[in-house]
N, C-alpha and C positions, 0 to 999 in steps of 0.2 A: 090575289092573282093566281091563275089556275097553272100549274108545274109544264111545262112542255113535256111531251112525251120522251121525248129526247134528253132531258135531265131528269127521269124519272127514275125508281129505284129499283123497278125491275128492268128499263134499260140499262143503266148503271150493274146493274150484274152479270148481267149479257156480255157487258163491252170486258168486266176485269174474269168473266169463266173464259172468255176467248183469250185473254193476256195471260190466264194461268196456263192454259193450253199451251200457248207459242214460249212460254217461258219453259214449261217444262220440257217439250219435245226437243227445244235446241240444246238444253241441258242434257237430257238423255243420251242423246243420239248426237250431237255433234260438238265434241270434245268440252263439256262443261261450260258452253260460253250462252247466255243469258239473250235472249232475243228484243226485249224491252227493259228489264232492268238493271240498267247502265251503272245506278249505284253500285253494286254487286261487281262488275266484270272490273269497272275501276279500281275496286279493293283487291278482285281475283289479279289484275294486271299487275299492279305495288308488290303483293305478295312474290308473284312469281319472277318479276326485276330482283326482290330484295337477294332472291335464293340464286339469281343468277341466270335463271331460267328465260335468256332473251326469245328464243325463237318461240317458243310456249306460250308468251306473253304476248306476239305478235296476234292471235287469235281474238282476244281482248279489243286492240287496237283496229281490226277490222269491224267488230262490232258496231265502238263507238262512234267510231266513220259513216260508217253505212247510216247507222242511227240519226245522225246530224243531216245527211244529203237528206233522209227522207222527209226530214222535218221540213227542210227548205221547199221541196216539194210542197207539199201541203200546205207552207208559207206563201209559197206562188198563187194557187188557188185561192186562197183566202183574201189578194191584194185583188185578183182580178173583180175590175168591176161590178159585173154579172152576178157572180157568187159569193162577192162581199155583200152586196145587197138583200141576197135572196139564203139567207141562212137556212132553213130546211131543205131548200135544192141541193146545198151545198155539201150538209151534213148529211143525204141520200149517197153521193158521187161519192161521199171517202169511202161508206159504208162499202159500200159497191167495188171500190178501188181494192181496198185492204183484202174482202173476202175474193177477189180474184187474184192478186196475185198469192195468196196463199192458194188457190187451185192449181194455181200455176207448178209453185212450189212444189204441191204434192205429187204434180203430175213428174218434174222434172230434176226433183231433188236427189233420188238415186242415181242420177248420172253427172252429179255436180260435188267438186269437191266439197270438205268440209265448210272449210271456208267461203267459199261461194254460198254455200246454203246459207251460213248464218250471218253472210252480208245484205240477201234479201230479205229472210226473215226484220233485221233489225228495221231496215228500210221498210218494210212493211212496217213493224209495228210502232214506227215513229208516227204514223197518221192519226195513230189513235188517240196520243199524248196529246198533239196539237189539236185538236180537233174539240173533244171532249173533255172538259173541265171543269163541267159546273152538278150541281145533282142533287134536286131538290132545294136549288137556290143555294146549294154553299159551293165553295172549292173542291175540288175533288180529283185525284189522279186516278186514271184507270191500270195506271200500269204499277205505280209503285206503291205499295201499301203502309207504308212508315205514316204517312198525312191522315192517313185515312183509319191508320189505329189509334194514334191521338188523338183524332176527332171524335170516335167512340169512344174512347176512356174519358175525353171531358165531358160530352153529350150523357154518358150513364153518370156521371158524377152529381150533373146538373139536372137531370131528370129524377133521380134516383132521392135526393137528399132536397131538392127544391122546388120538386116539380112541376119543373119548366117545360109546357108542353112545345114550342118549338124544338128545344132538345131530345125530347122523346119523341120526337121525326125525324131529328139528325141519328139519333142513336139507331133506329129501325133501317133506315137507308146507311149508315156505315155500317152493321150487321149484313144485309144483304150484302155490299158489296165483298166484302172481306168472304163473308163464305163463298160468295159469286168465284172468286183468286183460288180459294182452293179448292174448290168442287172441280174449275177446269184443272190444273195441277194433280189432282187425284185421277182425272178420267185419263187423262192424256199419259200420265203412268203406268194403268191400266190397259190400255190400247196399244201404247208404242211398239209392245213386244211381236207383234203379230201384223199390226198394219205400218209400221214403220215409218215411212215418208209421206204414205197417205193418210194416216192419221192426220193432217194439217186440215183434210176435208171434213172434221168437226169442227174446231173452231170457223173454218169458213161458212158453216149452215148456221151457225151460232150467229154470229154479223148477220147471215142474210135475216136471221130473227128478227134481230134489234133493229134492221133496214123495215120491215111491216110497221113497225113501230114509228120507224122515222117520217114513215108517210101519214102520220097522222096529225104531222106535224104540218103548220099552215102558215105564210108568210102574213106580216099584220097587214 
């Protein structure tokens, strides 16, 4: 069976250079708090209750909030009849969804507290999580890379010593994605210092990428 374009590996890098992107920007620029990976802010959160650090910690807790409504968001869409049905229609809209309100962001985020900024952010990048999942027919998260480096460490194990060529598919497409996570994290480093809140308008042209792609996607 031929990969949808939408689970494919250079899509799959598109969606986690954008999640490095919005990871590092809200890390940079607004008080260390993590836009999509939530594992991360929950340990940053613990940490900074253990030390005592309440109000510090409330940062965290906007995060994960924000994070959760947007899911539900995107969980609404996905029930609707329409776009239950019609899955490449569906996966065009988030596309579409995510890289505008990040225009939004970028247009609107220097006049918005910290806080605010990285309640949208999360809410944006909760669409990505639900949405996209799968890549090159395995499991796959675009936003956290813990799954997806144990997917390469077994996939090279098994390619490598048994030469399982499914595996040596799996291993090329977790390589891409993984470097996808930090190639954006590296750019969005490099940029932040200079275009600052507009920097968001990379990751957003990044999505409108992986949106060409998604049209090439065809209902059965």
């Amino acid at each position: 069976m031929r990969t949808k374009h939408t689970e494919s590996t250079v899509f799959g890098a598109l969606l986690t250079m954008a999640a490095g992107c919005i990871d590092a920007h809200s890390y940079l620029l607004h008080g260390q708090v993590f836009a999509g990976l939530q594992t991360g802010n929950l340990i940053l959160m613990g940490v900074r209750l253990g030390q005592g650090e309440v109000l510090q910690s409330s940062r965290y807790a906007v995060s994960l909030l924000a994070f959760i409504c947007g899911t539900l968001v995107i969980r609404v869409l996905q029930r609707l009849p329409r776009l239950r049905e019609h899955e490449p229609l569906r996966r065009r809209l988030v596309l579409a969804y995510e890289a505008t309100l990040l225009l939004i962001i970028a247009a609107i985020g220097g006049m918005l507290p910290d806080a605010a900024v990285i309640a949208l952010l999360s809410f944006t990048a909760a669409a990505e999580l639900q949405e996209f999942r799968r890549l090159e027919g395995n499991p796959f998260t675009p936003l956290m890379m813990t799954g997806n480096l144990r997917s390469m460490t077994v996939s090279a194990f098994d390619a490598i010593l048994y030469h399982d060529a499914p595996a040596k598919r799996r291993l090329q497409a977790m390589v891409g994605v993984l470097a996808g996570f930090a190639i954006g994290a590296l750019l969005m480093t490099a940029i932040s210092p200079y275009l600052h809140n507009a920097g968001l308008i990379v990751p957003a042209i990044i999505l409108l990428i992986a949106m060409t792609l998604a049209f090439l996607d065809h209902d059965d």
